[in-house]
C-alpha positions as CSV (number, residue, x, y, z in Angstrom):
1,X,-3.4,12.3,-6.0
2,X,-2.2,9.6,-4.0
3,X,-0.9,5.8,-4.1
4,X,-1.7,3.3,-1.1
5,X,0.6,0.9,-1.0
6,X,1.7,-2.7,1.5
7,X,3.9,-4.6,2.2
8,X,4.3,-8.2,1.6
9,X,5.8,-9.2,5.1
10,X,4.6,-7.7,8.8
11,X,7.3,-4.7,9.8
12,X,6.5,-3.3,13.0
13,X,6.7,0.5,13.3
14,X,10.2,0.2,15.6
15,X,11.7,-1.8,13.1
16,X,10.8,0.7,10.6
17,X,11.6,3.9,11.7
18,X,14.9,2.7,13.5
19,X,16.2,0.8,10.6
20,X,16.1,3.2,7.8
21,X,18.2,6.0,9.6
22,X,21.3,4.6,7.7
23,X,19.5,5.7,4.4
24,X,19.3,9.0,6.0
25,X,15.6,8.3,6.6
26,X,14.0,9.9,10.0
27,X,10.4,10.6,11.2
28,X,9.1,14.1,9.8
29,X,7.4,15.4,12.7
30,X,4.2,17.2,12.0
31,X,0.9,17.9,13.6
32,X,-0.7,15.6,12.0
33,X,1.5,12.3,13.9
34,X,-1.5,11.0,15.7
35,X,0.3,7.7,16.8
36,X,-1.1,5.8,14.1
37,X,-0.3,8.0,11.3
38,X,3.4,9.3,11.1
39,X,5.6,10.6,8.3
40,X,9.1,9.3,6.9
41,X,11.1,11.7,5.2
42,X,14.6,11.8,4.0
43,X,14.8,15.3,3.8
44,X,13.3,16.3,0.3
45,X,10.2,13.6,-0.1
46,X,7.9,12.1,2.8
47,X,6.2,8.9,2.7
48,X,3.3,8.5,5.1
49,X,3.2,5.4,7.1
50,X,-0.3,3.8,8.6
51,X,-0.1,1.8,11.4
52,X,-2.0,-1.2,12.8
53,X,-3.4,-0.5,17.2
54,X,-0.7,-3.2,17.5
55,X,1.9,-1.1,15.7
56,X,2.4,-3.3,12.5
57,X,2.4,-0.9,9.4
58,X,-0.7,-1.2,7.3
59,X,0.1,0.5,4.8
60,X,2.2,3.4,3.0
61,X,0.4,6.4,1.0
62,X,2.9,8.6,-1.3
63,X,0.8,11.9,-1.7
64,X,1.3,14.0,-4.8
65,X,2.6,13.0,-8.3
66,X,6.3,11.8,-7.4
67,X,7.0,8.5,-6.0
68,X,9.4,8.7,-3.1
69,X,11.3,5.4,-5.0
70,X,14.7,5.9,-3.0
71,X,12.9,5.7,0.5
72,X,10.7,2.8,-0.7
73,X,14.0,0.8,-2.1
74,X,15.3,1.6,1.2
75,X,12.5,-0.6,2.8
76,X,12.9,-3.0,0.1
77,X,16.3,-3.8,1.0
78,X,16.0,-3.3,4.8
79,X,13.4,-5.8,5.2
80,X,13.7,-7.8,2.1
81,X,9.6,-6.9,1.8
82,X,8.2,-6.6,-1.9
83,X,5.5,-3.1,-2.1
84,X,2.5,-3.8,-3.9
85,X,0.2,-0.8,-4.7
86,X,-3.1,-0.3,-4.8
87,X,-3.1,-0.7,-8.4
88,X,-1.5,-4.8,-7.8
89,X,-4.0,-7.8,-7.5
90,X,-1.5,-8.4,-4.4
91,X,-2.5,-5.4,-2.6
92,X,-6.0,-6.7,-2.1
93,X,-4.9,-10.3,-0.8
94,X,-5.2,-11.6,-4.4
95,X,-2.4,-13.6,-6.3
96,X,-3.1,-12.5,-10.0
97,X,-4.6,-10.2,-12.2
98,X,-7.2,-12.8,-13.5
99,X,-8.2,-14.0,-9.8
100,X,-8.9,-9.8,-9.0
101,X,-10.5,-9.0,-12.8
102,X,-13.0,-12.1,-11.8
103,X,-14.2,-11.4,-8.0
104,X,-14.6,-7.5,-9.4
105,X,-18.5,-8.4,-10.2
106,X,-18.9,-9.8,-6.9
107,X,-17.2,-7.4,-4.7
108,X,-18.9,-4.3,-6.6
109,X,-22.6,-6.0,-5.8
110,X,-21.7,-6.3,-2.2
111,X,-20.4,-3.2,-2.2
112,X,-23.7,-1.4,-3.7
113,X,-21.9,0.1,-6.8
114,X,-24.2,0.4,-9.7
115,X,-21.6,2.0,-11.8
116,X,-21.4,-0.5,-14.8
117,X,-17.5,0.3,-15.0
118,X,-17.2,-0.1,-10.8
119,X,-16.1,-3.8,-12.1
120,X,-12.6,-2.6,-13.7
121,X,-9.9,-3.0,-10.7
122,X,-8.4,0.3,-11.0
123,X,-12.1,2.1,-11.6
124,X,-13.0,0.3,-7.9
125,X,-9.9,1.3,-6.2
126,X,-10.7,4.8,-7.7
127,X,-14.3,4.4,-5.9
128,X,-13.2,2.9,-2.8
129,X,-10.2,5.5,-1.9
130,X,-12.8,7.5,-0.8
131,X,-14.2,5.8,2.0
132,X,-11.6,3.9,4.4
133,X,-13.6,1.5,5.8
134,X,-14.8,0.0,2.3
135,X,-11.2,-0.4,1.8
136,X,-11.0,-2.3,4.9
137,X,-14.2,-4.2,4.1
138,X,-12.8,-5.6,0.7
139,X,-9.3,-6.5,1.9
140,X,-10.9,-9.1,4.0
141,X,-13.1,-10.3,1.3
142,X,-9.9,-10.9,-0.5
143,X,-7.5,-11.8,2.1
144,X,-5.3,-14.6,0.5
145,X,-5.5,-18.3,2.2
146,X,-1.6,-18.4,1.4
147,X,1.0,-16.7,1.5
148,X,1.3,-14.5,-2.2
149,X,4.0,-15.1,-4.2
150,X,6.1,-11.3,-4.1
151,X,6.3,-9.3,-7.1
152,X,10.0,-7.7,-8.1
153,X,10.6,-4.1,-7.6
154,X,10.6,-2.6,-10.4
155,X,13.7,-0.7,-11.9
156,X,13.8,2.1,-13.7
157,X,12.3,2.0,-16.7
158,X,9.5,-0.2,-15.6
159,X,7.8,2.7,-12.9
160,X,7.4,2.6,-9.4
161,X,6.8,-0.7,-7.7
162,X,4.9,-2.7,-10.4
């Protein structure tokens, strides 16, 4: 189990993993640090971190069933960035629910899903975390004309980051 996530404003890999050392945040080194793939950890829970050729971050993927929340209201407050997950009309470039739940028909067709339930949001994110370069494919059918409108991180008791 995983959760993709973005963030609302461009933060450049440098800025990123220089920043968050006061949190007590550092790059995990592992084998699998390919350049565009590397791993934040503050010592007890890592938070992957994709990154654009141009070294913007793409996007952030919390493996497993936790949410590292401490390292991602780190970012939060660093860079003054809202996270959206895959799971947020926002992630996919659209500004609300409505405006996602209506283009699902569409963007199931192009994508060849026959699945009569591929036209839930969180049944096509299911379908498409599977194959990176659908992923890819639909954020640009959806990328937003204006800037969207951040959502608030969410406290507490509302779960992580919607």
């Amino acid at each position: 189990m995983s959760v993709d996530m973005k963030l609302s404003i461009k933060v450049s890999a440098r800025d990123l993993f220089g920043r968050l050392k006061k949190f007590g945040i550092r790059e995990a080194r592992t084998r699998a640090n390919d350049g565009r793939s590397r791993c934040l950890t503050d010592g007890r829970q890592c938070l992957w971190v994709h990154l654009s050729e141009d070294g913007i971050v793409e996007t952030l993927v919390a493996y497993g069933t936790y949410q590292p929340i401490e390292m991602l209201d780190a970012i939060c407050e660093t860079f003054g960035t809202e996270i959206y997950t895959e799971h947020d009309p926002q992630y996919w470039g659209c500004g609300t629910q409505e405006e996602w739940v209506a283009a699902m028909p569409d963007v199931a067709g192009q994508m060849g899903l026959a699945e009569s339930n591929a036209t839930e949001p969180r049944r096509l994110v299911q379908i498409l975390k599977n194959n990176a370069e659908s992923v890819r494919v639909v954020a640009a059918m959806f990328h937003a004309k204006e800037p969207l409108a951040p959502i608030k991180v969410a406290g507490p008791d509302r779960g992580p980051y919607h």
